[in-house]
N, C-alpha and C positions, 0 to 999 in steps of 0.2 A: 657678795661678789665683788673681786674687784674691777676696777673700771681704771687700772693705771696705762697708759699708753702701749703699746707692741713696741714703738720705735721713737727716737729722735730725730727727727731729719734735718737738724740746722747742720749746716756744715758740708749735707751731700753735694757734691756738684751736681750743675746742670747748665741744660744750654742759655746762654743770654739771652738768645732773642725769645726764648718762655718768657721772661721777664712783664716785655709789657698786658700782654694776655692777663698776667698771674695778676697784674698789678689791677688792671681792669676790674678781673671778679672781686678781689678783694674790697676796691674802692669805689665803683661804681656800678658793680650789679649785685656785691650783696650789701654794702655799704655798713660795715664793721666798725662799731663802735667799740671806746677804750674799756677794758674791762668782760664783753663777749666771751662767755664760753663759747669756741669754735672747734668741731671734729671732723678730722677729715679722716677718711675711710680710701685706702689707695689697695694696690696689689705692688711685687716684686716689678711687674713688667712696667710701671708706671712710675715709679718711685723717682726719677727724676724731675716731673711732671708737677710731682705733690710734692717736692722739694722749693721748689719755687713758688708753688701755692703756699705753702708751711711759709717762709721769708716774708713775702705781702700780707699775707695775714696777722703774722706779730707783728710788721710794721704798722698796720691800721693798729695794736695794740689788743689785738684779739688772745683771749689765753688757748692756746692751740694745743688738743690733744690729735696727735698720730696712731691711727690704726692698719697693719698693713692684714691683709686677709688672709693671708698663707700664714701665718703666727697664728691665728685663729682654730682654722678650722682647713682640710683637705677642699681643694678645689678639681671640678667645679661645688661650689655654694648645695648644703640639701636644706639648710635652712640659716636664717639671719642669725650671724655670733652673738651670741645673748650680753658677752660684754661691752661690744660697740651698744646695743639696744639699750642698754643700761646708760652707759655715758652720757648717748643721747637725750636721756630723759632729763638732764641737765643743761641741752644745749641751746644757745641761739640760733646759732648756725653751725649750717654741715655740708660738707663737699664730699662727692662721693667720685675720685679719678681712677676709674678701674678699667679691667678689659671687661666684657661681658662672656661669658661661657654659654656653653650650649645646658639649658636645666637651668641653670639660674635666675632666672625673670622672676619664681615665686621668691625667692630670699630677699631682691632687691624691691616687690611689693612689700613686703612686710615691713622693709624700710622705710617707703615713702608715708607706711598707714602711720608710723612711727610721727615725724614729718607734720601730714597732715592733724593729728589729735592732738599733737602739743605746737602745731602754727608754727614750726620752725624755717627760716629764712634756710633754703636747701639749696645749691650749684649742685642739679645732676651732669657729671661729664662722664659716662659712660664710651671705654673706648675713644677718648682721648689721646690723643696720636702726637707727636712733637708737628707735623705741619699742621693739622687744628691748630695749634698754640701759635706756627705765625701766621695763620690765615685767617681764620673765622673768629678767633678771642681777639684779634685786632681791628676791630670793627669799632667805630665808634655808636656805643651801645645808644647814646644819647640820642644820638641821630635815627637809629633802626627802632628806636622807642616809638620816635616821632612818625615815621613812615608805617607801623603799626598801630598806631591809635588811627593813622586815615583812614587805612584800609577795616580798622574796625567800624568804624564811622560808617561805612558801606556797606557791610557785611551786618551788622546788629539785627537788623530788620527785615532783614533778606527773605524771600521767601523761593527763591530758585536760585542755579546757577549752573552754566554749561561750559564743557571747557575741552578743548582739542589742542593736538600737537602735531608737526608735520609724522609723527612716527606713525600716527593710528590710533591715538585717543582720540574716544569721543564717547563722554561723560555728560550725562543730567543730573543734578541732585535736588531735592528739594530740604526745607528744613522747617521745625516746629519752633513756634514762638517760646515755648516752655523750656526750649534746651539753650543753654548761653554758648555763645560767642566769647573764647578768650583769647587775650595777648598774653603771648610770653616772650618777650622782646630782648632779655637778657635782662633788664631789671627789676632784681628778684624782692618780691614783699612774703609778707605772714600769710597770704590768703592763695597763693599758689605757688607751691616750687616750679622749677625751671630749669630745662638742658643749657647748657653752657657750651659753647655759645649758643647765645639766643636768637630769636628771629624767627618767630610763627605767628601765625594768627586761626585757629581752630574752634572747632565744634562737633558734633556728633551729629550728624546730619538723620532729617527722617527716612529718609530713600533717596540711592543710589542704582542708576541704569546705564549700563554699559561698555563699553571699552576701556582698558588703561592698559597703556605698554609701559612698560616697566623698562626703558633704557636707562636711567639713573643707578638708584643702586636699591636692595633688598635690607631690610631690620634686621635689629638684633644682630644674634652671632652670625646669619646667613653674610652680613654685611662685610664683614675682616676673611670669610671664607670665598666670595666669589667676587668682591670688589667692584669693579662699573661693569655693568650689566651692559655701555654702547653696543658691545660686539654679538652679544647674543641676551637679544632684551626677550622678557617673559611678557607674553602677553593675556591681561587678567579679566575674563567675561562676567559680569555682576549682570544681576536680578535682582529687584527688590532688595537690596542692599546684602544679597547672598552672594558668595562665590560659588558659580556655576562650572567654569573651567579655565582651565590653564593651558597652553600650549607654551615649549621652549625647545630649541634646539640640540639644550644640553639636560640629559634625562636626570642627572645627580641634583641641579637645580630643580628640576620640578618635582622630585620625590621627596625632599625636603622640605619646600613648600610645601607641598599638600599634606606634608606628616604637621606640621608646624600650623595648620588651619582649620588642622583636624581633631587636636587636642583635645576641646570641651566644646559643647554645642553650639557656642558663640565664639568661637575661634574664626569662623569661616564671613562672620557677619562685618560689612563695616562699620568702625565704632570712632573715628575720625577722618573729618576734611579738612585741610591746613594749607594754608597761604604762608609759603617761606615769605620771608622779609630782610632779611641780612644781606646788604647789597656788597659787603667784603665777599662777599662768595660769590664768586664766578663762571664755576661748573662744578660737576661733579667729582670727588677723588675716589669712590668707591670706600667711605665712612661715613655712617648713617647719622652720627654725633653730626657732621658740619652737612652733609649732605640734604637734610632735611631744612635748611634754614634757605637753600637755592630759591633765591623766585621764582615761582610758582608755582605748583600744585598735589599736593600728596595725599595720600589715602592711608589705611591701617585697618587691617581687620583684627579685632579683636575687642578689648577694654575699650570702654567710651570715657574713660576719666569718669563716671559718672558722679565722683564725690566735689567734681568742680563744673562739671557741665550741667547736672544734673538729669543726665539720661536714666531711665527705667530698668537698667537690664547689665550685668556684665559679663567678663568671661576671665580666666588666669593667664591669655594669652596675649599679645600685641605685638604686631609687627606691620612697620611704615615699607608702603611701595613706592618708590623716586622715579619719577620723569624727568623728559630735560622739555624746552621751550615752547611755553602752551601760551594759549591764548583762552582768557576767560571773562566772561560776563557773566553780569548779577542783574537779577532780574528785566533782562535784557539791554543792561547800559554796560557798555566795553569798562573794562574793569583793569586786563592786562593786555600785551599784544608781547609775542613772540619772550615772553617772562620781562618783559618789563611793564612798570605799573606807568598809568598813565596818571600822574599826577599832575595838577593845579599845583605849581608851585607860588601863585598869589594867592590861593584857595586857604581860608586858614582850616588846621586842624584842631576837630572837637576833644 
């Protein structure tokens, strides 16, 4: 089989201000060394995007193959192009700048299984947008690293946490010592890939009770179809980490959703609790890529990561629910107040 590139990208234009974003992933969240095989995997609609990934990436001295996915295989994705899979079985690293379609989540698992069997250093940017690029990839990673390792610090050991927002969340969770606690801060190692831009902090919680309004924004493809949720937010009734009910004002949203939760038996279950941490983000744009890294607090019913969390159980579906300004504590000690963290800035971090 061959494994020669779809495309060239030197030479595409794009916009400048991509630039320092591109420059970032390349030099400081996957950190590219001379010599690296590097693949990136883009679409037509991105291909700007991954022009300027492509340019930082040879600059770090990485040998860059380009795959664009429409050369491949008809979109939406019915399964992973066996030629990218191939490549990658040679790569260090890999960047994945795509839109996401509606059916496509199992192709792009198959990718990450890719990924995680050969420890490849991965930049997922799914639905990557050029304002992602001058908003959220302009973070200084180093910094959201730092402010991630605290909030892990607090979180590790945790055995509860509740959290409310003026909207009408109001969430308990608890969690098992057996399941980890991870940071994905933007900078990327062997032993977990990561959304680009970075800035969470998660787990797979044991049980989940209660309310979450969903005025942030909705996962996946729902996210580029219905945008910021403020004007007509979903609101999500959990049991014992089950989804119970839904109510929305807009009936297309919730039929969607509940087609989307209903997929496989653990579709409907939450399989992640996550602390944004990326304090370049500001609010919500209605893209789930930068939207989920907002301070503070989001859920996902589906996959629990369980091949880095180490949960019991999975499902072939995952989608992140977004709020905006919550207030949360960990096992009764204030933790955030109205999304921002309450940090000891003489407090050192573990």
């Amino acid at each position: 089989m061959t494994t020669t590139p779809t495309r060239d990208l030197r030479g595409m234009p794009y916009d400048e201000d991509f630039l320092p974003g591109a420059r970032s992933a390349a030099f400081t969240c996957l950190k590219v060394r001379p010599g690296e095989v590097v693949v990136i995997i883009t679409d037509e609609q991105t291909l700007p995007i991954a022009a300027a990934l492509d340019e930082q990436l040879r600059a770090a001295e990485g040998r860059v193959q380009a795959f664009v996915l429409e050369d491949l295989a008809p979109r939406p994705l019915t399964s992973f192009p066996e030629a990218i899979a191939h490549a990658m079985e040679s790569a260090d690293v890999t960047v994945f700048a795509a839109a996401a379609l509606p059916g496509e989540l199992a192709a792009r698992i198959a990718m990450t299984k890719i990924v995680n069997r050969r420890r490849i250093r991965h930049a997922h940017m799914v639905n990557i947008t050029p304002r992602i690029m001058r908003e959220g990839m302009r973070a200084d990673f180093d910094k959201v690293d730092k402010l991630a390792r605290w909030v892990l610090a607090r979180t590790r050991a945790a055995r509860s946490l509740t959290a409310s927002t003026p909207a009408g969340t109001r969430l308990e969770a608890t969690f098992s010592a057996a399941i980890k606690w991870l940071p994905t801060s933007g900078i990327i190692t062997p032993e977990k890939w990561a959304n680009l831009p970075g800035g969470e902090v998660f787990t797979a919680p044991a049980r989940v009770d209660g309310v979450y309004v969903v005025d942030g924004v909705l996962g996946d493809w729902l996210a580029p179809k219905y945008g910021d949720m403020k004007n007509h937010p979903l609101v999500v009734e959990i049991e014992n980490s089950r989804l119970v009910k839904a109510t929305c004002d807009r009936p297309e949203i919730l039929a969607d959703f509940h087609a989307y939760t209903s997929t496989d038996s653990n579709s409907n279950r939450v399989g992640e609790l996550a602390l944004g941490v990326n304090t370049a983000v500001k609010d919500v744009i209605g893209q789930i890529l930068q939207d989920e890294k907002l301070p503070g607090l989001h859920l996902a019913f589906g996959h629990p990561y369980s091949e880095h969390t180490g949960a019991d159980w999975s499902s072939s579906t995952h989608i992140d629910i977004v709020g905006r300004r919550f207030d949360v504590d960990v096992d009764g000690v204030p933790l955030m107040r109205d999304s921002r963290f309450l940090v000891d800035e003489a407090a050192p971090v573990s």
